[in-house]
C-alpha beads as a LAMMPS data file, in Angstrom:
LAMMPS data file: protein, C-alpha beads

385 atoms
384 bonds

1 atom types
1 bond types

-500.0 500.0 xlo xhi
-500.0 500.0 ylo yhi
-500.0 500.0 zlo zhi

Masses

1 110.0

Atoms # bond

1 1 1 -1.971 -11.039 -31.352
2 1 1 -3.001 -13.494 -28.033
3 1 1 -0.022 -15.400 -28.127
4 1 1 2.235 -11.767 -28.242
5 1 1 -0.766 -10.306 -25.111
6 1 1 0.041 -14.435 -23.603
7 1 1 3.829 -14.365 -23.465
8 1 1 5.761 -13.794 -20.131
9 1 1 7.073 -10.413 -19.335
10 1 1 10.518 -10.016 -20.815
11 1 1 13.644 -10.304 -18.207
12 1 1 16.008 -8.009 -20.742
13 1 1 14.487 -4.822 -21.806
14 1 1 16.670 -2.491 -23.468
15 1 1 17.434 0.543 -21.136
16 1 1 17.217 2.920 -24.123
17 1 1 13.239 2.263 -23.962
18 1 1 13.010 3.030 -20.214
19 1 1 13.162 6.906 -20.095
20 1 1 9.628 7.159 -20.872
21 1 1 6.661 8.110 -18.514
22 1 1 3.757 6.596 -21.305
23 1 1 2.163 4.006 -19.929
24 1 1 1.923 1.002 -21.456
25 1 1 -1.901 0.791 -21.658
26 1 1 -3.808 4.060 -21.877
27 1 1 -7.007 4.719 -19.272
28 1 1 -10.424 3.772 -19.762
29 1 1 -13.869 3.413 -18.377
30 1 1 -12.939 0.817 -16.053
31 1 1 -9.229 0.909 -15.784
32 1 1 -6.272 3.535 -14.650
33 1 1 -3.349 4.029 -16.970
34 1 1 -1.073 0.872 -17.252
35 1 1 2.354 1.091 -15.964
36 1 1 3.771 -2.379 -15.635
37 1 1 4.384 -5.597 -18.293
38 1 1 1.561 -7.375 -16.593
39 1 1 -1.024 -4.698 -17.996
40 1 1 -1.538 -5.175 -21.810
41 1 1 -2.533 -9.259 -20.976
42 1 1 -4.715 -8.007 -17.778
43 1 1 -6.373 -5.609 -19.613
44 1 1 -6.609 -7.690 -22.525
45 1 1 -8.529 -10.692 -20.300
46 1 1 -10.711 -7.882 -19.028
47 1 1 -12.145 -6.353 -21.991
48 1 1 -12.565 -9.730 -23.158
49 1 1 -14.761 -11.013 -20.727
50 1 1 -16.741 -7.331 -20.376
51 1 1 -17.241 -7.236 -24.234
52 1 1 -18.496 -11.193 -24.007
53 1 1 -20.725 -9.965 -21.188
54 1 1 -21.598 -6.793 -22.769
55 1 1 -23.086 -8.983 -26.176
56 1 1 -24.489 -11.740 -24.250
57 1 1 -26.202 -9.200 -22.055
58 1 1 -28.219 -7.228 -25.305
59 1 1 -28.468 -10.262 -26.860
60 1 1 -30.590 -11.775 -24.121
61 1 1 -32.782 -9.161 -23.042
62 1 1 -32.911 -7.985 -26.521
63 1 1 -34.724 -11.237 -27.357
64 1 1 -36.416 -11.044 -24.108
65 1 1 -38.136 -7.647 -24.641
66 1 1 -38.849 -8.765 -28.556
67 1 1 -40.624 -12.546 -27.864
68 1 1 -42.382 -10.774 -24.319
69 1 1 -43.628 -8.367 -27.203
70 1 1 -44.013 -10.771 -30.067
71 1 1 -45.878 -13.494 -28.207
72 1 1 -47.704 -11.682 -25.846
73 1 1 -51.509 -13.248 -25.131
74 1 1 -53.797 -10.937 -27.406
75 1 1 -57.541 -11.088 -26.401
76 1 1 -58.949 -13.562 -24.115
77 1 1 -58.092 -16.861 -26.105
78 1 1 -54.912 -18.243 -24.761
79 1 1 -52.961 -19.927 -27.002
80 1 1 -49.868 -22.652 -25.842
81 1 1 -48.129 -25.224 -27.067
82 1 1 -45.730 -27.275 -25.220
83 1 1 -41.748 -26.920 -26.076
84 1 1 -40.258 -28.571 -29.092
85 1 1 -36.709 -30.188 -29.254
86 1 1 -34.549 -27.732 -31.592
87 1 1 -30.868 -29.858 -31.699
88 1 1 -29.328 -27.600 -33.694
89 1 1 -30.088 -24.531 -30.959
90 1 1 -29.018 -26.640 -27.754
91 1 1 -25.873 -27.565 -29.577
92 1 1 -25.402 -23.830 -30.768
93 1 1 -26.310 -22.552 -26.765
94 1 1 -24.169 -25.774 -25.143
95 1 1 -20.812 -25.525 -27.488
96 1 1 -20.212 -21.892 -27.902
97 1 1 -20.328 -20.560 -24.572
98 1 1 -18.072 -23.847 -23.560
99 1 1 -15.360 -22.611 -26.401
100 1 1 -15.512 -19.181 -25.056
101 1 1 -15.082 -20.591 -21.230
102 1 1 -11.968 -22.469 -22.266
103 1 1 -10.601 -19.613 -24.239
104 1 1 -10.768 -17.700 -20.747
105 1 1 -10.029 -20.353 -18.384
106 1 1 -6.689 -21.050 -20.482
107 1 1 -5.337 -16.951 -21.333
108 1 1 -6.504 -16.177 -17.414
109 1 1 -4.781 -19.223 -16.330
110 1 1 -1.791 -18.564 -18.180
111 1 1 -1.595 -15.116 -16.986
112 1 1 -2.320 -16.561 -13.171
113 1 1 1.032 -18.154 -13.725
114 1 1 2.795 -15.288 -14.815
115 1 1 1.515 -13.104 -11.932
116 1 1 2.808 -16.078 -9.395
117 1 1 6.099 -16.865 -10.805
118 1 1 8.952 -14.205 -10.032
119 1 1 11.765 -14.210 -12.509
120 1 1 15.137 -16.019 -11.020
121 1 1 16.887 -11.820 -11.095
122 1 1 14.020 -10.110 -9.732
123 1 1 15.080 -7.958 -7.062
124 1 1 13.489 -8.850 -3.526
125 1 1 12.016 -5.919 -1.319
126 1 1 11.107 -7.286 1.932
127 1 1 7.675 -5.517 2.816
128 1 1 5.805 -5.290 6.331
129 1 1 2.273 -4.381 6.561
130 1 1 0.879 -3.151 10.360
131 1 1 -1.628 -1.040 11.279
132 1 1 -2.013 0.850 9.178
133 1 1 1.133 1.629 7.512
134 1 1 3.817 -0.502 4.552
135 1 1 7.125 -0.702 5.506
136 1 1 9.758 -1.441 3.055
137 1 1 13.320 -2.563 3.658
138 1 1 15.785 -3.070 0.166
139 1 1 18.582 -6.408 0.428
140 1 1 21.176 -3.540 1.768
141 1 1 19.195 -3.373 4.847
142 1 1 17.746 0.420 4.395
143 1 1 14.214 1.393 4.667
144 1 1 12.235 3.539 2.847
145 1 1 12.637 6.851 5.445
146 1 1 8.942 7.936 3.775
147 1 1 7.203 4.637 3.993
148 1 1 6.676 5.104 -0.109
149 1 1 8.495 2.452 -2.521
150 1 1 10.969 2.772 -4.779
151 1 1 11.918 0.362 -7.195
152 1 1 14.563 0.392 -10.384
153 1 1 13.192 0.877 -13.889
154 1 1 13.198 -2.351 -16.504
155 1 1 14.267 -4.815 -13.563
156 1 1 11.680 -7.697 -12.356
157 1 1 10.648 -6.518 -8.023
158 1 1 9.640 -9.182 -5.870
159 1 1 7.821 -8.194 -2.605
160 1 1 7.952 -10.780 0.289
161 1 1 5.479 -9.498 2.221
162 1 1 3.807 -10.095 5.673
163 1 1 1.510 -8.945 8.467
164 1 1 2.011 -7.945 12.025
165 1 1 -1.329 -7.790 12.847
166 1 1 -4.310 -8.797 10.696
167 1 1 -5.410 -9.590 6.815
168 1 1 -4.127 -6.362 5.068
169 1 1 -3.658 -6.569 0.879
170 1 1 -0.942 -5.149 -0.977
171 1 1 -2.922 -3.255 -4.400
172 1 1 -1.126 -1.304 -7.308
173 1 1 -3.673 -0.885 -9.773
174 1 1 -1.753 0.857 -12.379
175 1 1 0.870 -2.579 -12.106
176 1 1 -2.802 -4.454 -12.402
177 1 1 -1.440 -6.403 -9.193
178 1 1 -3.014 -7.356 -5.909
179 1 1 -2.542 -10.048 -3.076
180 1 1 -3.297 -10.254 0.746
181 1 1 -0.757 -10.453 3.396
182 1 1 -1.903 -13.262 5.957
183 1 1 -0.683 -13.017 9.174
184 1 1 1.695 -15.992 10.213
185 1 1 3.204 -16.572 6.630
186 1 1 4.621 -14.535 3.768
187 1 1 3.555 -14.091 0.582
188 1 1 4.835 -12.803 -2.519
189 1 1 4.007 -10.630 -5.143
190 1 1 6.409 -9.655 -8.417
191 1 1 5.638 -7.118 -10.837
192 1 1 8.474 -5.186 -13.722
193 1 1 7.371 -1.468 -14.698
194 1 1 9.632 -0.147 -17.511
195 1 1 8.519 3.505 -17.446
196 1 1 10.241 6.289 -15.288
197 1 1 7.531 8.436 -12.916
198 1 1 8.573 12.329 -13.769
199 1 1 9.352 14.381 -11.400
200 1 1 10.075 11.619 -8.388
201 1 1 12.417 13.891 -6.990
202 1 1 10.783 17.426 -7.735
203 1 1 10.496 19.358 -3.840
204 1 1 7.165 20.266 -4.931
205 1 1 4.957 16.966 -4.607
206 1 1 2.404 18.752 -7.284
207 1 1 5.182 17.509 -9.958
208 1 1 5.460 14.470 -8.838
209 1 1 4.684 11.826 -10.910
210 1 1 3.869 8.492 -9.015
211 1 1 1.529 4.837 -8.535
212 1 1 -0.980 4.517 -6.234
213 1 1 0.009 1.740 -3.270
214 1 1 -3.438 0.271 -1.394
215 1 1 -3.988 -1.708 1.396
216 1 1 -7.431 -3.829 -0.238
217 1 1 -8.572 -5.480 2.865
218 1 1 -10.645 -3.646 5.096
219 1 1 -7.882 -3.936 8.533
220 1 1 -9.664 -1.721 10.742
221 1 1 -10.166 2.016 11.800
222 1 1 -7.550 3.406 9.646
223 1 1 -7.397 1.269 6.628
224 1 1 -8.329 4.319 4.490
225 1 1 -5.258 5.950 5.341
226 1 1 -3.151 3.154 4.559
227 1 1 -1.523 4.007 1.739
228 1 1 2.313 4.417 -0.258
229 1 1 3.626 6.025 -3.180
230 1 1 5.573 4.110 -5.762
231 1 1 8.168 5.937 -7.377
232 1 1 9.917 3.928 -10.460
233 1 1 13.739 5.482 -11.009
234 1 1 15.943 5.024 -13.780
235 1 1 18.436 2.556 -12.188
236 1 1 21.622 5.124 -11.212
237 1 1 19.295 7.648 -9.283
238 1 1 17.726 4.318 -7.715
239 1 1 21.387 3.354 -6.926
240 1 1 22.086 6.736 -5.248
241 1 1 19.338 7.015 -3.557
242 1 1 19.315 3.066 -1.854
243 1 1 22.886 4.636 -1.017
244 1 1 21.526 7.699 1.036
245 1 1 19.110 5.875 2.497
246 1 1 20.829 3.633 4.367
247 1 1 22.578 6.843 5.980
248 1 1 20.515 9.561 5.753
249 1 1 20.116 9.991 9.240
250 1 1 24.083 9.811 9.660
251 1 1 24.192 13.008 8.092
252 1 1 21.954 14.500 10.539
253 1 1 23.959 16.925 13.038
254 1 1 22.511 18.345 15.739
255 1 1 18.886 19.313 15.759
256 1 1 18.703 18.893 12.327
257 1 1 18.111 15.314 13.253
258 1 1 14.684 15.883 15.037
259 1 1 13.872 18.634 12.285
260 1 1 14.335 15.811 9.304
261 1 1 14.269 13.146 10.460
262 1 1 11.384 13.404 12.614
263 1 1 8.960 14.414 10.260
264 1 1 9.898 11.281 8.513
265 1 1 9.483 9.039 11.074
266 1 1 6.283 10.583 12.251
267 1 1 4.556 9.165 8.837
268 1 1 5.187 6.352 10.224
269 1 1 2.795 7.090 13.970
270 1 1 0.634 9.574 11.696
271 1 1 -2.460 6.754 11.493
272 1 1 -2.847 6.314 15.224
273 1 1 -1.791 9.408 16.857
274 1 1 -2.411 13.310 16.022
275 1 1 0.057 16.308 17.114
276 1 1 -2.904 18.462 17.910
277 1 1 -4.676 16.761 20.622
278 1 1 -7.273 15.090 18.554
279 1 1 -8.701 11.719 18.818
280 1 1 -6.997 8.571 17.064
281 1 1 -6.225 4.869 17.774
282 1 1 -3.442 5.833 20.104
283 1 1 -3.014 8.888 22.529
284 1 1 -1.765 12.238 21.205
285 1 1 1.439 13.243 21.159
286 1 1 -0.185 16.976 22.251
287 1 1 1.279 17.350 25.901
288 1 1 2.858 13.927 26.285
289 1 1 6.455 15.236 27.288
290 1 1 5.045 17.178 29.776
291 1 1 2.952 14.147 30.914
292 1 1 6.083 11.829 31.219
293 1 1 7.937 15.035 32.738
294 1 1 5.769 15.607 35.886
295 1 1 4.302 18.590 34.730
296 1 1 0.439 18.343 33.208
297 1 1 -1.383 15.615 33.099
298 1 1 0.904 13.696 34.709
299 1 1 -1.602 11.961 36.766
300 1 1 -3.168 10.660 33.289
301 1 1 -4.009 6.912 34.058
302 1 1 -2.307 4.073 32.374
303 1 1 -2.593 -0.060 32.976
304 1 1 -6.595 0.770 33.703
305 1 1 -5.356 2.909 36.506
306 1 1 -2.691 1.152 38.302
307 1 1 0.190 3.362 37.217
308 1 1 0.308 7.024 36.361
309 1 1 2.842 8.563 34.141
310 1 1 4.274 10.134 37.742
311 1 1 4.275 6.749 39.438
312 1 1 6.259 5.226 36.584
313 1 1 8.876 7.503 35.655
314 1 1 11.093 10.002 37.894
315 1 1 14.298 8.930 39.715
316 1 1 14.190 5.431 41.402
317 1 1 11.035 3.929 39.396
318 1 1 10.378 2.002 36.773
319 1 1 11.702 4.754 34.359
320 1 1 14.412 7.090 35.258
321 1 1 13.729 9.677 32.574
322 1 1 10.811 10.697 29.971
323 1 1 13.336 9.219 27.362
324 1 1 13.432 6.062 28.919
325 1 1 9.781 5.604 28.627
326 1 1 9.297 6.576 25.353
327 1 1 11.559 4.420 23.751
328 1 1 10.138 1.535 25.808
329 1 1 6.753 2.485 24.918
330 1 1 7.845 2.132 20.932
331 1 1 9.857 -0.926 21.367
332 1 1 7.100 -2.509 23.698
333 1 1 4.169 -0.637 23.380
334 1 1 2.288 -3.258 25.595
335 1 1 4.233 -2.944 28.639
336 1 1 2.053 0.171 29.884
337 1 1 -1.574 1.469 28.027
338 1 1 -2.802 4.496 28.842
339 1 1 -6.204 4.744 29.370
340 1 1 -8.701 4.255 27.487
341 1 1 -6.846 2.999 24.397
342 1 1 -6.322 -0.738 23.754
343 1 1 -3.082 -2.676 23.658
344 1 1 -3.211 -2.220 19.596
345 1 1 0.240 -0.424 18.911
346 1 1 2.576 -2.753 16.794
347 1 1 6.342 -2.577 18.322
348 1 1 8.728 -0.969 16.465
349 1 1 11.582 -3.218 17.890
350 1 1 14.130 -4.089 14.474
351 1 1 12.467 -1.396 12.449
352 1 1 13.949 1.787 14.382
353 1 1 17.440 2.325 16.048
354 1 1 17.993 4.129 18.656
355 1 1 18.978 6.896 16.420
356 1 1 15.413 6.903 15.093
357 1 1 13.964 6.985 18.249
358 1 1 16.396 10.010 19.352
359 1 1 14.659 11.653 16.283
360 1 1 11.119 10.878 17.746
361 1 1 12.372 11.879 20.796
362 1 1 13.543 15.070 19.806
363 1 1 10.817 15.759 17.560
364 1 1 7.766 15.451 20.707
365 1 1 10.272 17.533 23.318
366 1 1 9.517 20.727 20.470
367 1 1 6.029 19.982 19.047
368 1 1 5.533 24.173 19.186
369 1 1 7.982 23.663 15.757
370 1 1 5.707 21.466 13.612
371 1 1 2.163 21.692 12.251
372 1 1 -0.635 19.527 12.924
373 1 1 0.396 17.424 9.836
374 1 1 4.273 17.146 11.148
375 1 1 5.697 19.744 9.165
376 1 1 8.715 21.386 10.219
377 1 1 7.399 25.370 10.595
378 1 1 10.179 26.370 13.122
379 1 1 11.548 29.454 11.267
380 1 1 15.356 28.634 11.111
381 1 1 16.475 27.021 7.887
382 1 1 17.234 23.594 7.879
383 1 1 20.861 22.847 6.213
384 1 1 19.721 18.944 5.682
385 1 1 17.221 17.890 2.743

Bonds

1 1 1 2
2 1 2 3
3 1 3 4
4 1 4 5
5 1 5 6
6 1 6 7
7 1 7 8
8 1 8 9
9 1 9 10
10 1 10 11
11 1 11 12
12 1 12 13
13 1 13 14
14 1 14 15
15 1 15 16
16 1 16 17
17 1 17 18
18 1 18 19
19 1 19 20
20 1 20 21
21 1 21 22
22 1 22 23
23 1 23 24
24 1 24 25
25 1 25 26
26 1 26 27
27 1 27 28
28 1 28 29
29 1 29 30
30 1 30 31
31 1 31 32
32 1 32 33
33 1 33 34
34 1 34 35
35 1 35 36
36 1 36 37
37 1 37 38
38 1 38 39
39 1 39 40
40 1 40 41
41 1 41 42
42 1 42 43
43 1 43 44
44 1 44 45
45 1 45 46
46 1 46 47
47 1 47 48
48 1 48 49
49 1 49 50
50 1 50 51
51 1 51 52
52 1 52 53
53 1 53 54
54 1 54 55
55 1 55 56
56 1 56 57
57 1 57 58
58 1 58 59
59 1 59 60
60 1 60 61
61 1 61 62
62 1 62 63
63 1 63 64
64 1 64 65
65 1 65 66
66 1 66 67
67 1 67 68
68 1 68 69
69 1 69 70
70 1 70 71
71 1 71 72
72 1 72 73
73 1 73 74
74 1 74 75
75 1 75 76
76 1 76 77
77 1 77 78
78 1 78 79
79 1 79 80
80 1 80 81
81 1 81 82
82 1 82 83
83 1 83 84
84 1 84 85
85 1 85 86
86 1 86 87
87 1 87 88
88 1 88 89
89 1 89 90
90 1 90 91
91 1 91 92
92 1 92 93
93 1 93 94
94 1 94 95
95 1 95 96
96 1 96 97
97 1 97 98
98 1 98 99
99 1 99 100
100 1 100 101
101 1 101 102
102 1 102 103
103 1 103 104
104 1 104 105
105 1 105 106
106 1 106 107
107 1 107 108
108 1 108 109
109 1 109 110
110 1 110 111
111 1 111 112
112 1 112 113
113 1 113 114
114 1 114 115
115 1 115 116
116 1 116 117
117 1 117 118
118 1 118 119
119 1 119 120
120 1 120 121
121 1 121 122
122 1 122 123
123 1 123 124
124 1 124 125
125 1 125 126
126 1 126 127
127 1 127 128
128 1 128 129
129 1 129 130
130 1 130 131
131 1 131 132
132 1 132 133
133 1 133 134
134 1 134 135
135 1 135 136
136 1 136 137
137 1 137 138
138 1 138 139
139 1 139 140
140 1 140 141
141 1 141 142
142 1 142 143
143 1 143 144
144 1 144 145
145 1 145 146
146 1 146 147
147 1 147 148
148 1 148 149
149 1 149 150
150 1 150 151
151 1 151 152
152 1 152 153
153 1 153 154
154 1 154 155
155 1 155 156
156 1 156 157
157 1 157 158
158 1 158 159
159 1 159 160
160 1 160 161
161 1 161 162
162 1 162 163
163 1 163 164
164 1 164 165
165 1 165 166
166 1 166 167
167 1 167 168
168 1 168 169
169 1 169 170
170 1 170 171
171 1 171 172
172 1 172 173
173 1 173 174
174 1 174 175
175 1 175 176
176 1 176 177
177 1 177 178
178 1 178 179
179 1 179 180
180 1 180 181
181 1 181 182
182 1 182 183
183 1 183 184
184 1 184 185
185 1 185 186
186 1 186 187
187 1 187 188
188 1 188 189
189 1 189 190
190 1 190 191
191 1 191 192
192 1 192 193
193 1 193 194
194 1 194 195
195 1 195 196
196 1 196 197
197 1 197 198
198 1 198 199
199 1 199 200
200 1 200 201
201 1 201 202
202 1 202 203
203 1 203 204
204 1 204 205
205 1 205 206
206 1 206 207
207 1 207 208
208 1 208 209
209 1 209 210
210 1 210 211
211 1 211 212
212 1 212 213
213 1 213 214
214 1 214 215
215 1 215 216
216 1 216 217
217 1 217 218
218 1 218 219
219 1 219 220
220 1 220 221
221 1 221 222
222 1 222 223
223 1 223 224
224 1 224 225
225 1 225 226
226 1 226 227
227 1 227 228
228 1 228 229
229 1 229 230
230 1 230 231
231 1 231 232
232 1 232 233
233 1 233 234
234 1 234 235
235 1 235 236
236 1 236 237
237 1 237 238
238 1 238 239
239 1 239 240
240 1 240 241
241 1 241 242
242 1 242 243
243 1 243 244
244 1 244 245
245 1 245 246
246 1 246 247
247 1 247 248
248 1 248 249
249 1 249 250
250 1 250 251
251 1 251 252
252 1 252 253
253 1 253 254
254 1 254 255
255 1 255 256
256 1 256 257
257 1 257 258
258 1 258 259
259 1 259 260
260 1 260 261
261 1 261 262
262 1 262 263
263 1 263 264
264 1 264 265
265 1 265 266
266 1 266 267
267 1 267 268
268 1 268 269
269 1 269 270
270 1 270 271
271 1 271 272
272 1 272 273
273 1 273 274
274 1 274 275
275 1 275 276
276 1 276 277
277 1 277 278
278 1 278 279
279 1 279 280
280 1 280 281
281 1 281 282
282 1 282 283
283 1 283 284
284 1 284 285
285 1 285 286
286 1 286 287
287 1 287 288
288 1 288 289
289 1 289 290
290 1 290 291
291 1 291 292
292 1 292 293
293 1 293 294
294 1 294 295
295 1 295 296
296 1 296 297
297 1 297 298
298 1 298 299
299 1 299 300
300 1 300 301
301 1 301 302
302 1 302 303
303 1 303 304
304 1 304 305
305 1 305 306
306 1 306 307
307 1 307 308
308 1 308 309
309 1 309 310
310 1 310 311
311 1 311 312
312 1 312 313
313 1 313 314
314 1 314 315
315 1 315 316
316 1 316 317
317 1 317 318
318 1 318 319
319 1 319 320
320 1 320 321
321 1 321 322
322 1 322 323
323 1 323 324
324 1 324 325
325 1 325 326
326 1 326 327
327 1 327 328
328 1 328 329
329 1 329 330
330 1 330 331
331 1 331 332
332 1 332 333
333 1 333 334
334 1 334 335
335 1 335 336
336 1 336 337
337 1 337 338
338 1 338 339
339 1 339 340
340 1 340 341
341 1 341 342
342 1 342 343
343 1 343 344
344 1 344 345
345 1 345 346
346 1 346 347
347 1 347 348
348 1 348 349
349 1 349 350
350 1 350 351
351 1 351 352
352 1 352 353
353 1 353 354
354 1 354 355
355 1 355 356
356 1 356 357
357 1 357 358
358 1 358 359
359 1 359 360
360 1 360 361
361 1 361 362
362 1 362 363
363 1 363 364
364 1 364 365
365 1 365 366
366 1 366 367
367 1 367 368
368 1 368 369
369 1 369 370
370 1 370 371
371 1 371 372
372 1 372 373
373 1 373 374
374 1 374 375
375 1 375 376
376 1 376 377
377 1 377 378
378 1 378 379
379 1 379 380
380 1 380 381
381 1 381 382
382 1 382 383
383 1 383 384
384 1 384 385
């Protein structure tokens, strides 16, 4: 049963077992629901070590409460004798626990290599962690419009993964994976799940079946909301919808654009700034087109009060238009801060075309359309989905 729990993830699962949303280790005290290969040998190692802990632990202070009971000084006479040399005890206390230690130092280890060693077909997502959001771009060059992953069923997924900004760590606990994304280098994590989530593409996200996708290292003021979905497809839908992804915003006519795809997009901002006029990392987007337009606030103070918003942008300065400084203020977000935030905002440049940014764009000119969350409550029906 250890060597079966031991072996490598298979590379050739038949798609006929796929279809299923069981997981492949059920939940427990300590542990979610198990949903990739890597789970039964994780969990496996796990319980081993707890139950070793768990007997050890009685054990001990089971003797501990009987001998301080047992041997405890009765009356005033003390009685002690000094310690006697038991060989058959130290052996018994020396070679056991050293037989269990290599039993666990040589399954975890063989695991470790598992975990670290992609298959040679594994199918490479390139992911980008900022503050505080996961980007994810597939080989085709599309990126996940909802900043959630999506990965084919029965098929080995590499991540290639790095930071922006600071330490970040990339945790699926139902995959039993985790590893931190270091800034300056990439890393990579692999994992295989060969169960379907139900539901994926239900409207209603109540239905939805899907993994949990942390960031594990603390990065700052919103790591809590840093945070994907992982939706695992059965590999045709996955096809069609890597295929719509890379054009979905093609399809976009007219305002539909800012009424899709800005929504989308916004997930993306959602961490730092509000559409209400509350406090975040980064100024609200409550008011800003009229700030950048010349009407109010646009004496608001930016580059610790060197420039206004009126000084910067109008006909003959710095910024002919508002459009013009918004998309300069996503593809370099340091060129101008507005006080009193901090030069924190990651740029954008490579990750959003200027048909994105139209979508922002379009999206802040009619803020009176959306909720506080982003949601599209304009009235008219939107053709696009």
């Amino acid at each position: 049963m250890i060597h079966l729990l031991l072996q490598a993830p298979s590379e050739s699962t038949g798609q006929n077992a796929l279809m299923t949303s069981a997981p492949v280790t059920p939940a427990d005290f300590w542990l979610p629901e198990g949903a990739s290969t890597f789970a039964p040998q994780v969990d496996f190692a796990f319980q081993f070590v707890a139950w070793i802990s768990y007997f050890f632990f009685v054990l001990v202070v089971g003797l501990m409460i009987f001998f301080a009971i047992k041997y405890r000084q009765k009356g005033r006479e003390a009685y002690a004798r000094g310690p006697s040399h038991h060989t058959m005890l130290e052996l018994g206390w020396t070679i056991i626990p050293t037989i269990l230690c290599v039993f666990m130092f040589w399954f975890g280890f063989r695991g470790f290599i598992d975990l670290r060693t992609p298959p040679q077909n594994s199918y490479q997502i390139d992911l980008t962690a900022q503050k505080w959001a996961f980007n994810f771009r597939y080989p085709t060059g599309a990126a996940s419009a909802d900043q959630n992953l999506y990965i084919p069923v029965g098929r080995p997924v590499k991540l290639v993964m790095r930071s922006e900004d600071v330490l970040h760590a990339a945790f699926i606990p139902a995959f039993r994976v985790k590893h931190d994304i270091v800034p300056g280098r990439y890393s990579t994590l692999w994992f295989q799940s060969d169960h379907v989530t139900e539901g994926w593409n239900d409207s209603d996200p109540l239905k939805q079946k899907f993994h949990h996708f942390f960031c594990a290292e603390y990065c700052g003021k919103g790591h809590s909301g840093m945070y994907a979905k992982i939706f695992v497809l059965p590999q045709a839908d996955f096809d069609l919808w890597l295929e719509k992804q890379g054009r979905w915003m093609d399809d976009l006519k007219g305002d539909e654009l800012w009424q899709v795809a800005g929504p989308k997009l916004f997930g993306r901002c959602a961490s730092c700034h509000s559409l209400n006029g509350s406090a975040g990392t980064g100024p609200s987007w409550e008011g800003l087109w009229a700030r950048a337009s010349g009407g109010a606030g646009s004496d608001g103070k930016l580059d610790n009060g060197r420039e206004t918003y009126s000084s910067l942008i109008g006909p003959g300065k710095k910024f002919e238009n508002p459009e013009s400084y918004v998309r300069n203020s996503i593809l370099n977000p340091g060129d101008h801060i507005v006080v009193p935030y901090g030069n924190v905002m990651p740029t954008f440049r490579g990750q959003l075309n200027d048909l994105a940014i139209d979508a922002i764009i379009g999206m802040m000119k009619n803020l009176d359309k959306f909720d506080a969350k982003g949601k599209y409550i304009g009235g008219a029906p939107i053709a696009a989905k």
